[in-house]
N, C-alpha and C positions, 0 to 999 in steps of 0.2 A: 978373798974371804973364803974363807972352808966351809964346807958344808953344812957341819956343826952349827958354825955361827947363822947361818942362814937359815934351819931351824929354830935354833932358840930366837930369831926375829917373829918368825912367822907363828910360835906356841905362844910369843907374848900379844900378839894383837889376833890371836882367833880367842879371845875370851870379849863380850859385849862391852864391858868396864874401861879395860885397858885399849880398846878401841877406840869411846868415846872418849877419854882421857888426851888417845896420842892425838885425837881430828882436833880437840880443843886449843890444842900443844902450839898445833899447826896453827890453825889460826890465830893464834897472839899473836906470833910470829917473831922477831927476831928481840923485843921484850920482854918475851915467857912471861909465864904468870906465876900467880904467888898460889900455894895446894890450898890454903883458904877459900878464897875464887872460886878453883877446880870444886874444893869440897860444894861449896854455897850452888854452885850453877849445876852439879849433878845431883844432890838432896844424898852427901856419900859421905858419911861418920869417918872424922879425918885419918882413924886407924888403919880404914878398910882402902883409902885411897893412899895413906902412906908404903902399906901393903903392896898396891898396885904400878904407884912409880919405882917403887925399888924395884919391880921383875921390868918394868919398861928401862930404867937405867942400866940395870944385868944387861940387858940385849942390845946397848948401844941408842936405844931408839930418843933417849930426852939426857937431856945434862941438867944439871941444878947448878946455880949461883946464889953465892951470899951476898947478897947487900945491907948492910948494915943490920939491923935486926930480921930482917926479910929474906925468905928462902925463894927463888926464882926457880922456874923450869923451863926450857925452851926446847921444842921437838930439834930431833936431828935426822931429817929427811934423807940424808947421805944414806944411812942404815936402809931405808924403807926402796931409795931408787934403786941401788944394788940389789937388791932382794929382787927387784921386779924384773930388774936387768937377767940376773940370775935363770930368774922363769923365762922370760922369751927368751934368753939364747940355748939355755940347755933341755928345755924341755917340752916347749914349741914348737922347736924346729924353725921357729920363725927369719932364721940366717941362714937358710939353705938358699942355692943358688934359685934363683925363678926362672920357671920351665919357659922354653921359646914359642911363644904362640905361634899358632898356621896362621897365615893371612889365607 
């Protein structure tokens, strides 16, 4: 993944909305929920959360399916463990060799 894309993961979930949005995502879990739902359980005018899955879908992080008249969305955590991966290895340091203790 380029770095690019690992921005726009991380500009779509530093907004408070599209954060609770993606944790909701997560926990439906493999289900996804219908933006109804999402809208009902945040008190979020369905414009303003349609708004918000489209920059969370832009970034990879939720898929939508149609079921019959029904719109689904289910997080895609693949997006978010990269991202995190991304942070401990390149900017942590956290994969550097570990120093040899004195006994």
């Amino acid at each position: 993944m380029k770095i690019e894309k690992y921005v726009t993961v991380f500009e779509a979930l530093a907004q408070a909305s599209r954060l609770k949005i993606f944790r909701l995502l997560v926990k439906a879990g493999g289900n996804g929920i219908c933006p109804c739902v999402l809208a009902e359980r945040l008190k979020m005018p369905r414009n303003t959360l349609s708004f918000h899955l489209a920059l969370l879908t832009q970034a990879g992080l939720c898929r939508s399916e149609r079921k019959g008249k029904n719109l689904f969305y289910r997080a895609q955590c693949g997006a978010v463990s990269a991202a995190a991966e991304f942070l401990l290895k390149d900017c942590c340091g956290c994969n550097r060799p570990k120093e040899k203790q004195n006994v």
